[in-house]
N, CA, C and O of each residue as an XYZ file, in Angstrom:
832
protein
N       0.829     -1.196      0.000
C       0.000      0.000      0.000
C       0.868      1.253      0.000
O       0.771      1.909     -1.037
N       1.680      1.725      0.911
C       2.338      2.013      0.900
C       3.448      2.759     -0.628
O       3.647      3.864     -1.133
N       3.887      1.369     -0.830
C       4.210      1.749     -2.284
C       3.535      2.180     -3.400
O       4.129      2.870     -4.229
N       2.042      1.786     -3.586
C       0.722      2.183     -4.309
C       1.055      3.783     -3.407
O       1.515      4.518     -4.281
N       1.030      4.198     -2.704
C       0.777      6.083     -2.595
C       2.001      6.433     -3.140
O       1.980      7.234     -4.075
N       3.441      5.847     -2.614
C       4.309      6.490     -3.263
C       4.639      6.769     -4.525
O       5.394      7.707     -4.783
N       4.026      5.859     -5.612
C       3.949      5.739     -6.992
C       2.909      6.746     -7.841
O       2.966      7.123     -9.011
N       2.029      7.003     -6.880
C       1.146      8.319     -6.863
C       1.134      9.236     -6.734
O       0.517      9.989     -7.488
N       1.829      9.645     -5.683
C       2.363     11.219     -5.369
C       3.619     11.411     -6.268
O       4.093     12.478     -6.658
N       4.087     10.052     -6.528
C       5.628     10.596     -7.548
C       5.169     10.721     -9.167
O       5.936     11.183    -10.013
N       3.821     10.248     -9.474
C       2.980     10.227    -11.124
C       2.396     12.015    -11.143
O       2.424     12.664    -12.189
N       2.029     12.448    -10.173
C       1.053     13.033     -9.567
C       2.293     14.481     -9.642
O       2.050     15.297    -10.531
N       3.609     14.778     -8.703
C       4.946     15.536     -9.115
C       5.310     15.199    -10.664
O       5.768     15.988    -11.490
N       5.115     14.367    -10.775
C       5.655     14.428    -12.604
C       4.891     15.157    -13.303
O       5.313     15.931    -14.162
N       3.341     14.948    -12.937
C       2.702     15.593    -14.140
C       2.815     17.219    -13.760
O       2.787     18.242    -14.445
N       2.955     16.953    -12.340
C       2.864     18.905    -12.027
C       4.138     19.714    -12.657
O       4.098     20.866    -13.089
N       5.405     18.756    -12.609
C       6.256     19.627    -12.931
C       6.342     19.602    -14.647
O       7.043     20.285    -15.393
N       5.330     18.523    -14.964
C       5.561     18.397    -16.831
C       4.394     19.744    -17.394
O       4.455     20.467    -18.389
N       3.346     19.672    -16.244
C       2.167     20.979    -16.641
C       3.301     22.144    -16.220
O       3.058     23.091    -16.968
N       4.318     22.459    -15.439
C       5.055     23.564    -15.351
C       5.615     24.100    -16.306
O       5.286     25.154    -16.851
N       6.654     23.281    -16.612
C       7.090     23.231    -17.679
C       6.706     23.567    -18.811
O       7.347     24.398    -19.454
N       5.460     22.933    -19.343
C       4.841     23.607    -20.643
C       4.339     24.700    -20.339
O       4.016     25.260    -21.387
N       3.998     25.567    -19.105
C       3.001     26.957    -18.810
C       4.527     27.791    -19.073
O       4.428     28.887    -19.626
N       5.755     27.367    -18.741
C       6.999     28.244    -18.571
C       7.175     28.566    -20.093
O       7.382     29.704    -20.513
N       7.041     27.097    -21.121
C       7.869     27.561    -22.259
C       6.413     28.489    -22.951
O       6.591     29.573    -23.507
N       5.256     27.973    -22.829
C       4.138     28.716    -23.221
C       4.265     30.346    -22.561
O       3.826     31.065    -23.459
N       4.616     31.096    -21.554
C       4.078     32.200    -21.105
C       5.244     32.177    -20.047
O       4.766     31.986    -18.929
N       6.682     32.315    -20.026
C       7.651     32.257    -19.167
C       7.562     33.427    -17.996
O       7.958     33.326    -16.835
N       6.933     34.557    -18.625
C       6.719     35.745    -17.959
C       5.649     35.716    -16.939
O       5.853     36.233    -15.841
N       4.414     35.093    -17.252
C       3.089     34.521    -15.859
C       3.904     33.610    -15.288
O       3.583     33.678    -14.101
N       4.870     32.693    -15.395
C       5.046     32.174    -14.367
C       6.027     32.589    -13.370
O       5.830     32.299    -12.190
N       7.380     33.437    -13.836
C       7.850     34.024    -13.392
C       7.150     34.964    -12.364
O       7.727     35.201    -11.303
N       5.558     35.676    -12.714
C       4.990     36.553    -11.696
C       4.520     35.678    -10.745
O       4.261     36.071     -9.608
N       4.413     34.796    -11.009
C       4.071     33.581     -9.821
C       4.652     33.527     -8.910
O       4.202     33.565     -7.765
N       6.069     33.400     -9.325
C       7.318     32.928     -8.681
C       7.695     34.292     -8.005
O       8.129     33.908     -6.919
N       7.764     35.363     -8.008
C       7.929     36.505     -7.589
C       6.814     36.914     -6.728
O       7.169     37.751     -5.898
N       5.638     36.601     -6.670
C       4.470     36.816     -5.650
C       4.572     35.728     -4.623
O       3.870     36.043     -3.662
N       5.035     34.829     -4.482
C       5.438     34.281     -4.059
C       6.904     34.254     -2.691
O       7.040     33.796     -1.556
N       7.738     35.030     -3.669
C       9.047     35.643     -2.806
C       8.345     36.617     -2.183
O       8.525     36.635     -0.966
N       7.428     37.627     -2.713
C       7.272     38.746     -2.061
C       6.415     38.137     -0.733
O       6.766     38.525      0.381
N       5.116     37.035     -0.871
C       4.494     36.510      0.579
C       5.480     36.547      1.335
O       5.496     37.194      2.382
N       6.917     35.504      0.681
C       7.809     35.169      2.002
C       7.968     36.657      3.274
O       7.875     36.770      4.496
N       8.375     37.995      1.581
C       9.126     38.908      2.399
C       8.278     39.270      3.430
O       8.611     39.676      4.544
N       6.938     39.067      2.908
C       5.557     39.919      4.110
C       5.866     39.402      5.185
O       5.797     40.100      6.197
N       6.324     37.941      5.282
C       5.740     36.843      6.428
C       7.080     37.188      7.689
O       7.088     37.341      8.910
N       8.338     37.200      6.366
C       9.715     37.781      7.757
C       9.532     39.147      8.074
O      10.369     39.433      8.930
N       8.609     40.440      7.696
C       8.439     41.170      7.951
C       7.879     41.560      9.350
O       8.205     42.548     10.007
N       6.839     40.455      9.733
C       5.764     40.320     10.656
C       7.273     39.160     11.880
O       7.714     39.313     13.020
N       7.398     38.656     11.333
C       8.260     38.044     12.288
C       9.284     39.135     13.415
O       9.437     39.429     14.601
N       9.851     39.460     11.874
C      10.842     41.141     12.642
C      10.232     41.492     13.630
O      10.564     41.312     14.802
N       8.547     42.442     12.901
C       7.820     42.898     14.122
C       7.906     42.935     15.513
O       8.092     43.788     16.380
N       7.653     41.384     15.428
C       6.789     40.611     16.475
C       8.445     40.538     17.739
O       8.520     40.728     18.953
N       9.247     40.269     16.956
C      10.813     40.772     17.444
C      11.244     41.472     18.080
O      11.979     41.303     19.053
N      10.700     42.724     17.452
C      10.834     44.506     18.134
C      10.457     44.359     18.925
O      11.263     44.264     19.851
N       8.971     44.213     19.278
C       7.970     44.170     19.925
C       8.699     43.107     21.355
O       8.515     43.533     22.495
N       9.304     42.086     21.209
C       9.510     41.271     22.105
C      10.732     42.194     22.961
O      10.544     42.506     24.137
N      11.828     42.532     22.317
C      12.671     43.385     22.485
C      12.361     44.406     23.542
O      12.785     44.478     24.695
N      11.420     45.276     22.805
C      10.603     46.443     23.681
C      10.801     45.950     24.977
O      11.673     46.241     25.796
N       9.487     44.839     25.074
C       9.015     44.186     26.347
C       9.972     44.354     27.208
O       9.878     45.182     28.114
N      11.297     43.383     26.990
C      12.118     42.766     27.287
C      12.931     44.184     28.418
O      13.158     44.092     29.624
N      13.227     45.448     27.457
C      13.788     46.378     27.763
C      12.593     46.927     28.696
O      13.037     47.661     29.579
N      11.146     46.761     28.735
C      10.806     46.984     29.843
C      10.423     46.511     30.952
O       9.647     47.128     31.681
N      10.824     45.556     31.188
C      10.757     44.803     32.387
C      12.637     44.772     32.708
O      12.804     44.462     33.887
N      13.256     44.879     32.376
C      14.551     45.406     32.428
C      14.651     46.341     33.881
O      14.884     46.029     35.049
N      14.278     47.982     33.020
C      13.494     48.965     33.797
C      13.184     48.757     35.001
O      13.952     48.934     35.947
N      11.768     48.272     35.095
C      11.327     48.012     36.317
C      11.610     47.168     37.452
O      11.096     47.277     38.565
N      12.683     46.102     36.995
C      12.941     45.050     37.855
C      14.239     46.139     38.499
O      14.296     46.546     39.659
N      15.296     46.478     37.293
C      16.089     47.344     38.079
C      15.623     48.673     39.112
O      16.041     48.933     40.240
N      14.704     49.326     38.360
C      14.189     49.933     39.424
C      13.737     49.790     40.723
O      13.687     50.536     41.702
N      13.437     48.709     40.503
C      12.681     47.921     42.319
C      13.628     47.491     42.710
O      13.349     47.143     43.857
N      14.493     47.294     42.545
C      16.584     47.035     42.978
C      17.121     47.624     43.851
O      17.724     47.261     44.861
N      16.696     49.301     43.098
C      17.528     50.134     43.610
C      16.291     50.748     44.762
O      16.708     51.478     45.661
N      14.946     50.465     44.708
C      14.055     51.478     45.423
C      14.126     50.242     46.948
O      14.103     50.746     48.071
N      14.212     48.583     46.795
C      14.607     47.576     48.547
C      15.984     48.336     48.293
O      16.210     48.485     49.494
N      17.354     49.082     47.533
C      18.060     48.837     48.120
C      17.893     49.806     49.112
O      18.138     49.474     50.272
N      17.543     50.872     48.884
C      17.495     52.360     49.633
C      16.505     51.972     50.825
O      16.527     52.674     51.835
N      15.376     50.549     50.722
C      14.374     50.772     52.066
C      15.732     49.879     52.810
O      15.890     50.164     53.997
N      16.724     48.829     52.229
C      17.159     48.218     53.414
C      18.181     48.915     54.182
O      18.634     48.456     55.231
N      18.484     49.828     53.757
C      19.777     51.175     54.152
C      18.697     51.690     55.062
O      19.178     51.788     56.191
N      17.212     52.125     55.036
C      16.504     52.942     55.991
C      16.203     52.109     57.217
O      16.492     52.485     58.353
N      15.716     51.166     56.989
C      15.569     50.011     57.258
C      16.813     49.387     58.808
O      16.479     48.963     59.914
N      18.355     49.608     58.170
C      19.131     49.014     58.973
C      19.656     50.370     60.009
O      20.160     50.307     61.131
N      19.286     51.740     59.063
C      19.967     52.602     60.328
C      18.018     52.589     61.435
O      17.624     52.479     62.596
N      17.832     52.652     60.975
C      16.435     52.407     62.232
C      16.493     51.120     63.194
O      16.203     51.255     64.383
N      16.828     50.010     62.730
C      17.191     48.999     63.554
C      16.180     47.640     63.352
O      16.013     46.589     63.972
N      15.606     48.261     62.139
C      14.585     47.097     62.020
C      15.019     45.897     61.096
O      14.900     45.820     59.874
N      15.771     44.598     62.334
C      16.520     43.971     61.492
C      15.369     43.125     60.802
O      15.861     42.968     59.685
N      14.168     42.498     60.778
C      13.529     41.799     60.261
C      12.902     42.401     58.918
O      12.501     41.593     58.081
N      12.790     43.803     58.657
C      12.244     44.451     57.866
C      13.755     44.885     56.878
O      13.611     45.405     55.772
N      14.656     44.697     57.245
C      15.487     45.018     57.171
C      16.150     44.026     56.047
O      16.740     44.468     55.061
N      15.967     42.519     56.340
C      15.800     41.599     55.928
C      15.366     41.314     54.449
O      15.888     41.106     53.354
N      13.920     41.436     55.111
C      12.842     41.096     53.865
C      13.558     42.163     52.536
O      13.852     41.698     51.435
N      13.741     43.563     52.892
C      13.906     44.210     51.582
C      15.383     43.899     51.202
O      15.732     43.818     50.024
N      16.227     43.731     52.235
C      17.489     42.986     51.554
C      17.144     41.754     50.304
O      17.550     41.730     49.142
N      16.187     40.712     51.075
C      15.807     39.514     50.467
C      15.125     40.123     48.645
O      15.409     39.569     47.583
N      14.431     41.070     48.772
C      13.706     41.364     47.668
C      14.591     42.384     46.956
O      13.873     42.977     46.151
N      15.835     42.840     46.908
C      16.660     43.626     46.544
C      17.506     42.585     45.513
O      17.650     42.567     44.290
N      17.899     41.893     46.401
C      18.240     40.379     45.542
C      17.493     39.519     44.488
O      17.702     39.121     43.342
N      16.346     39.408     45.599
C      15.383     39.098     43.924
C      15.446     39.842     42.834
O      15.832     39.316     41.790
N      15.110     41.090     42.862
C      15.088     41.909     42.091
C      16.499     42.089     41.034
O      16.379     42.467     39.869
N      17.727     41.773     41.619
C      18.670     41.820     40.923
C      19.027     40.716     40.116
O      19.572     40.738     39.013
N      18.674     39.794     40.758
C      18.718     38.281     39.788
C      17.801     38.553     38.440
O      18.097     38.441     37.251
N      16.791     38.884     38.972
C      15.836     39.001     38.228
C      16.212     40.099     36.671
O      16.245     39.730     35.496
N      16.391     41.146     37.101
C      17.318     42.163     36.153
C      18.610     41.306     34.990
O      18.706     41.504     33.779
N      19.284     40.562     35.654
C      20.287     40.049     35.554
C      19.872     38.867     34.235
O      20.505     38.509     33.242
N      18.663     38.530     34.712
C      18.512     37.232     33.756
C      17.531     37.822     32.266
O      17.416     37.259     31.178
N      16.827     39.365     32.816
C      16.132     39.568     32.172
C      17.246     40.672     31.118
O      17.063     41.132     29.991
N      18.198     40.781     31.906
C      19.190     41.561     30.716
C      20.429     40.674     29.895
O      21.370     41.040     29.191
N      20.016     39.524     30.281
C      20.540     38.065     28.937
C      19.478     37.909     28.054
O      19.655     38.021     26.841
N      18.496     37.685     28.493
C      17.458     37.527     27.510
C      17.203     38.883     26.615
O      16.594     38.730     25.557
N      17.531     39.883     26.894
C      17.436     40.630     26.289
C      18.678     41.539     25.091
O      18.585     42.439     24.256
N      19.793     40.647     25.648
C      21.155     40.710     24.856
C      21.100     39.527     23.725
O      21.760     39.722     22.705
N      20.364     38.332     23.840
C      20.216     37.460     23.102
C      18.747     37.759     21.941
O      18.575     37.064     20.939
N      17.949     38.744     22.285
C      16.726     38.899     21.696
C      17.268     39.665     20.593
O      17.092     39.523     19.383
N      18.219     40.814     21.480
C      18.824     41.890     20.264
C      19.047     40.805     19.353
O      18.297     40.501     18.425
N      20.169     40.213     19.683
C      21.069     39.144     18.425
C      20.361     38.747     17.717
O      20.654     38.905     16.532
N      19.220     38.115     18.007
C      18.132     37.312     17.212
C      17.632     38.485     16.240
O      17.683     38.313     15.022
N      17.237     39.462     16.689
C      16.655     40.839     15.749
C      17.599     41.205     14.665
O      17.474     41.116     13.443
N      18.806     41.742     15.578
C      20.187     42.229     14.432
C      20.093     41.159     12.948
O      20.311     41.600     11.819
N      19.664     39.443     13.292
C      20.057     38.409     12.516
C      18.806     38.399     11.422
O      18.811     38.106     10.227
N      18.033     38.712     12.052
C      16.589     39.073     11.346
C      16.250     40.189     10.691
O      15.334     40.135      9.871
N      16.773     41.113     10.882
C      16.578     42.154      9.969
C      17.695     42.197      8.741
O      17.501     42.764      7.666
N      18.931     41.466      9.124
C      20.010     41.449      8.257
C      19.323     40.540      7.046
O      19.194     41.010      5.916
N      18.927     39.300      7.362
C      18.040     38.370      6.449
C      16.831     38.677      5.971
O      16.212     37.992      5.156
N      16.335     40.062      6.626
C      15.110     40.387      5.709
C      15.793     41.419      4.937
O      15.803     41.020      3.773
N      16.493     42.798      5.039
C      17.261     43.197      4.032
C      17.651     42.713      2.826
O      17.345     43.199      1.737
N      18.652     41.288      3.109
C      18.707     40.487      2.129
C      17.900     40.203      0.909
O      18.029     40.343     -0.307
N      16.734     39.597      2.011
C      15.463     38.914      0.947
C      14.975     40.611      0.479
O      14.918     40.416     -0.735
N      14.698     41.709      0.605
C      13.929     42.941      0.366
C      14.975     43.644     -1.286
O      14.660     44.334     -2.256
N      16.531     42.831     -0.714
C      17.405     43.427     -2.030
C      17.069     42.405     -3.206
O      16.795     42.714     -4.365
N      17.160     40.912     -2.580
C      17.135     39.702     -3.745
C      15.534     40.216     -4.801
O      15.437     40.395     -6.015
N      14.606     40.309     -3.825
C      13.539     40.557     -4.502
C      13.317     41.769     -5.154
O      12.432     41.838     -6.007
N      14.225     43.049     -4.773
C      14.188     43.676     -5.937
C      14.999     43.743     -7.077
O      14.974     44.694     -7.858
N      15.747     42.719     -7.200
C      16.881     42.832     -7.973
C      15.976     41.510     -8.856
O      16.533     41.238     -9.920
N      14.834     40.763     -8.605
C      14.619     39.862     -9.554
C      13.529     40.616    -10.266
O      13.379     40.526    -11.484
N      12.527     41.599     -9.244
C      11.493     42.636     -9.820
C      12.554     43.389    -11.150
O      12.211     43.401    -12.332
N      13.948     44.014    -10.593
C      14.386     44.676    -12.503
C      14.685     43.419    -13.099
O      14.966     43.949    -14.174
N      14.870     42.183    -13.332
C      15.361     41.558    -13.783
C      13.951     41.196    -14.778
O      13.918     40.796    -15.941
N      13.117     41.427    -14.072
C      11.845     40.747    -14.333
C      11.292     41.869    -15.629
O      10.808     41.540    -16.712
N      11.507     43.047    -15.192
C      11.233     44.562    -15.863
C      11.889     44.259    -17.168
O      11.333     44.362    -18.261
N      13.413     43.784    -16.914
C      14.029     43.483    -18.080
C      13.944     42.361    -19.115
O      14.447     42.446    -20.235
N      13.547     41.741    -18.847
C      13.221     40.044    -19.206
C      11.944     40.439    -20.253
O      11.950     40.140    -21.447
N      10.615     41.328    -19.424
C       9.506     41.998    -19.974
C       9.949     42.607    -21.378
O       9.638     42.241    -22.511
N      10.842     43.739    -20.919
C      11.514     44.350    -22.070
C      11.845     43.797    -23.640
O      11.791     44.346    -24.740
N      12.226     42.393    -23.176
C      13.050     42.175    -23.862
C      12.382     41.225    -24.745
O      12.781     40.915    -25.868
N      10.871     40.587    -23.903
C       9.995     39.714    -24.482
C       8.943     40.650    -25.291
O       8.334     40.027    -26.160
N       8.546     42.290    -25.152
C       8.257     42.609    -25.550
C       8.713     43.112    -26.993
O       7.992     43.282    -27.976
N       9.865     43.275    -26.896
C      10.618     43.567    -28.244
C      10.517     42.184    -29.086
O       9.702     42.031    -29.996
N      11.315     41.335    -28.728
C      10.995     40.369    -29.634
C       9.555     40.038    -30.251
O       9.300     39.633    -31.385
N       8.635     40.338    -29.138
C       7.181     39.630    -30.030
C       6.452     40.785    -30.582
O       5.291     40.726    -30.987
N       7.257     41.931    -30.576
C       7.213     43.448    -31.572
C       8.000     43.319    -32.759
O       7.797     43.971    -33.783
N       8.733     42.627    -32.635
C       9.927     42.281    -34.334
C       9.150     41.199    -35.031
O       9.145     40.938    -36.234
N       8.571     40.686    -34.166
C       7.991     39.384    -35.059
C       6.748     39.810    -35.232
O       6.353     39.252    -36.256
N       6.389     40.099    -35.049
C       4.937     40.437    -35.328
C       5.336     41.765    -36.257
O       5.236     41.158    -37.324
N       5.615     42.768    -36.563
C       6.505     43.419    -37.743
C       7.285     42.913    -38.917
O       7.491     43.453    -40.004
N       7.780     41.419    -38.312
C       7.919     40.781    -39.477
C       7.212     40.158    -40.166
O       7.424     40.062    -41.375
N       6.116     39.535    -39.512
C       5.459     38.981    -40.332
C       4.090     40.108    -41.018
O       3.077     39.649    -41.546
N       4.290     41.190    -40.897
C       3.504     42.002    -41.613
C       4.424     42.571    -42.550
O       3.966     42.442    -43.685
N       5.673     43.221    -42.539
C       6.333     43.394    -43.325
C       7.258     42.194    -44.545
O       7.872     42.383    -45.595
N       7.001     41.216    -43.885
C       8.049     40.132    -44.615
C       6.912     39.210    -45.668
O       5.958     38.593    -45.195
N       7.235     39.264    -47.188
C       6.302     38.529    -47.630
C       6.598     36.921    -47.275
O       7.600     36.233    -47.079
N       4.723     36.661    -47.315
C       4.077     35.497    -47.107
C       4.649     34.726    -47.948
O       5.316     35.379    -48.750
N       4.694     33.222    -48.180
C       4.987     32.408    -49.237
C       4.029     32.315    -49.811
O       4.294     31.444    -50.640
N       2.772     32.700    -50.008
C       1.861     32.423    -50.863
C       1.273     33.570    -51.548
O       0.393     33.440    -52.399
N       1.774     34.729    -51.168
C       1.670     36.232    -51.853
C       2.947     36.768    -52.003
O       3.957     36.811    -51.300
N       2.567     37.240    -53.322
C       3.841     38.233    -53.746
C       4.510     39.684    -52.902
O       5.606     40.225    -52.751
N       3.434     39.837    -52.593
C       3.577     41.260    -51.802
C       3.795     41.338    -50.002
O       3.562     40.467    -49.165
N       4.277     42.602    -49.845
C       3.825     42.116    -48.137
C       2.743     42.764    -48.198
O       2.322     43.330    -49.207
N       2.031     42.719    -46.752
C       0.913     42.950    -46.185
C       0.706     44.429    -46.414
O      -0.456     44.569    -46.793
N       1.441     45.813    -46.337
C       1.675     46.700    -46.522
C       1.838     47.205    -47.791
O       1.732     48.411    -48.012
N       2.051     46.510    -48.525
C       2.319     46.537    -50.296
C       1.028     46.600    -50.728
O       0.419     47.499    -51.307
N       0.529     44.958    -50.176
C      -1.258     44.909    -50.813
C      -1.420     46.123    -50.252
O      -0.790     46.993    -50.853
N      -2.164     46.582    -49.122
C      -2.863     48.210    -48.642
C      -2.568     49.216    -50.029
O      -3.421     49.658    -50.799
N      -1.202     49.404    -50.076
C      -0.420     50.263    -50.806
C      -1.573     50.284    -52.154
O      -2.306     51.220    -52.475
N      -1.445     48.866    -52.830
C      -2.110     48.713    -54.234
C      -3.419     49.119    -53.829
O      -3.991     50.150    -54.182
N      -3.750     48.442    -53.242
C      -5.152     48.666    -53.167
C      -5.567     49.933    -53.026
O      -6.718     50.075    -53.439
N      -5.032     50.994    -52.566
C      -4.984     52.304    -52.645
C      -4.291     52.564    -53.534
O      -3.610     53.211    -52.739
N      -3.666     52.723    -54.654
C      -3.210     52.674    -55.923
C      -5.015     52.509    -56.822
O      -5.547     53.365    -57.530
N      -5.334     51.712    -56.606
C      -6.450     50.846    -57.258
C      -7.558     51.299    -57.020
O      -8.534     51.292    -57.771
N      -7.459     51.817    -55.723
C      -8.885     52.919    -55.077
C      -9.246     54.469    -56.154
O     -10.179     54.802    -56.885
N      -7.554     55.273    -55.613
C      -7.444     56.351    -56.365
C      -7.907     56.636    -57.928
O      -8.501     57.589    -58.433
N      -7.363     55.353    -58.502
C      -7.488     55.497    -59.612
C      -9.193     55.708    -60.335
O      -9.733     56.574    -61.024
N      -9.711     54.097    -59.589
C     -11.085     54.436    -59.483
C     -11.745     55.514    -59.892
O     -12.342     55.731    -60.946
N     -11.494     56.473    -58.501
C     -12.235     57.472    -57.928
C     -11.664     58.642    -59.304
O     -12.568     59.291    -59.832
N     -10.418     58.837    -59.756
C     -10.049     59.995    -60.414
C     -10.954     59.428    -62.243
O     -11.350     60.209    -63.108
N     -11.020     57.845    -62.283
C     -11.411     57.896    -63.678
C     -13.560     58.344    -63.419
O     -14.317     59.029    -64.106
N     -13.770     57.615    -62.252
C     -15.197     58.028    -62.144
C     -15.141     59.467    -62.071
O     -16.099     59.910    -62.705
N     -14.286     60.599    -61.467
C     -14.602     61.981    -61.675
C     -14.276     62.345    -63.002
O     -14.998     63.259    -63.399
N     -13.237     61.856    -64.032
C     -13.045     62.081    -65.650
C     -14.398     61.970    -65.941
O     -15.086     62.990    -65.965
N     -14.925     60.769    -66.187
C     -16.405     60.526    -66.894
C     -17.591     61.305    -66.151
O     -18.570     61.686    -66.793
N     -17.478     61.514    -64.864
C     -18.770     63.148    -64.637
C     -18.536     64.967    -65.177
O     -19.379     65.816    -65.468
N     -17.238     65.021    -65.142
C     -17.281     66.012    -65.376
C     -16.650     66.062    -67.452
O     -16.790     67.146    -68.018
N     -16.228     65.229    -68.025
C     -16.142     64.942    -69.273
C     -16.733     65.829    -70.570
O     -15.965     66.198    -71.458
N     -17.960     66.093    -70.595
C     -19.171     67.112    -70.659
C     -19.090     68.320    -70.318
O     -19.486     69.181    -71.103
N     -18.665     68.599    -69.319
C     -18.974     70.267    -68.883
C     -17.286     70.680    -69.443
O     -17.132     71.736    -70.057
N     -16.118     69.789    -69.180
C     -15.011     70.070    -69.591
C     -14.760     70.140    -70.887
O     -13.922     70.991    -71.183
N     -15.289     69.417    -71.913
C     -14.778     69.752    -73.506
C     -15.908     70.885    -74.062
O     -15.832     71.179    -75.255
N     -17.133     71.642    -73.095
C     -18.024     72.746    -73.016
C     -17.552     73.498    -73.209
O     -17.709     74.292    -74.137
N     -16.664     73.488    -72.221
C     -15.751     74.762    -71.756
C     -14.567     74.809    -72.654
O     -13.899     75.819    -72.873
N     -14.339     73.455    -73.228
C     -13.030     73.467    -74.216
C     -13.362     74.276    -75.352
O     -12.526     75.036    -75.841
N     -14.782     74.143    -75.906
C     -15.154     74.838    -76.836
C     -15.459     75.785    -77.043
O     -15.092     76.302    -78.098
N     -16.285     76.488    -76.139
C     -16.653     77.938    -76.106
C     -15.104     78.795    -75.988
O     -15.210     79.965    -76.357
N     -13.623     78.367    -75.510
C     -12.397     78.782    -75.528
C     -11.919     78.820    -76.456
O     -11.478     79.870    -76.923
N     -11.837     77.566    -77.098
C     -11.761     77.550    -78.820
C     -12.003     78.672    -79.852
O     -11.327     79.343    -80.631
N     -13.592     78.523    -79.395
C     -14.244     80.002    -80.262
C     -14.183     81.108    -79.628
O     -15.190     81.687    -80.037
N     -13.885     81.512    -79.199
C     -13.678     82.683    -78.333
C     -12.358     83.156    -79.086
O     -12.159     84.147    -79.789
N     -11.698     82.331    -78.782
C      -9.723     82.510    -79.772
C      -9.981     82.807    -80.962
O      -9.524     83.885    -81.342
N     -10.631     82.139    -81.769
C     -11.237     82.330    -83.901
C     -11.864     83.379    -83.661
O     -12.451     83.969    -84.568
C-alpha cells in the first residue's frame, strides 16, 4: 500500500512539474509573476516576524526597567531600614533587593540574546527585500526584452512577404490604394467629361 501512494504522489509531481514546464515555455513571464508573488508573501511573512521581534525586544527592555528599578528602590528601604534597627524588615527588603537583581540580571541576557536574534533578522530580511528587488528589474528586463521580440515578429510577419503572396501585407494596402485612387479619379473624368470639352469649346471660339 504504501508503495501504491508512493507511486502516486511521484505520477502526480511528474505531471505537475511536466504541466510547469509547458506553462513556462508557453508564457515564461506569468510564471515568473508567480514565482515573484510568491518571494514577495515570504518577504511579508519575515516582515511580521521582525515585528513581532521589536515588539519582544521592547518588552524585554521593559521589564529590564522596572525590575532594576525595584533594585535600587529595597536597596534604599534596606539602608533605611538598617539605620532604624529594624533587622527583620530590614531583611525582607534585603531579600527582595536580591530578587530583584537576579531578576534584572537574567532579564538583561534575555534581552542581549533577543537583540542578536533581531540584528540576525533584519540582516536576512534586508537580504530577501534586495534579492527581490533585484529579480522585480530583472523581471522589468526580461519583460523588455519579451516585448521587443514579439514586436519584431509580429513586424515581421507584416512586413516580410508570405509564401503564398507576392507582396507584403503593406504593399497589398499600398495597391489597393493605388487601385482605389485610380477608381475614384477615372469616375470623376467621366462626370465632369461634358462640362469640360463645353468649356473646351466655347475657348476655342472665343480665340477664332
Amino acid at each position: 500500500m504504501t508503495n501504491l501512494f508512493t507511486r502516486i504522489k511521484d505520477t502526480v509531481i511528474a505531471d505537475l512539474n511536466e504541466a510547469l514546464e509547458q506553462k513556462e515555455k508557453q508564457n515564461p513571464i506569468v510564471l515568473l509573476n508567480q514565482y515573484l508573488r510568491q518571494c514577495e508573501q515570504e518577504t511579508e511573512k519575515a516582515a511580521k516576524f521582525l515585528e513581532r521581534q521589536t515588539v519582544l525586544k521592547d518588552e524585554f527592555t521593559k521589564e529590564l526597567y522596572n525590575a532594576e528599578q525595584l533594585a535600587e528602590k529595597r536597596k534604599y528601604q534596606a539602608e533605611i531600614a538598617s539605620k532604624a534597627g529594624e533587622t527583620e524588615l530590614y531583611q525582607f527588603a534585603l531579600e527582595e533587593q536580591e530578587l530583584y537583581v537576579n531578576r534584572a540580571d537574567r532579564i538583561r541576557a534575555s534581552l542581549e540574546h533577543v537583540k542578536g536574534q533581531l540584528e540576525e533578522l533584519e540582516r536576512k530580511h534586508g537580504e530577501m527585500k534586495n534579492k527581490l528587488k533585484d529579480m522585480q528589474l530583472r523581471r522589468m528586463e526580461l519583460m523588455g526584452r519579451e516585448n521587443v521580440t514579439r514586436a519584431n515578429h509580429r513586424m515581421d510577419q507584416v512586413l516580410e512577404s508570405n509564401t503564398d503572396k507576392s507582396f507584403s501585407r503593406f504593399q497589398e494596402i499600398e495597391n489597393y490604394i493605388n487601385r482605389l485612387e485610380n477608381q475614384v479619379n477615372r469616375s470623376y473624368n467621366q462626370t465632369t467629361i461634358d462640362t469640360r470639352i463645353e468649356q473646351l469649346e466655347k475657348e476655342m471660339n472665343l480665340s477664332n
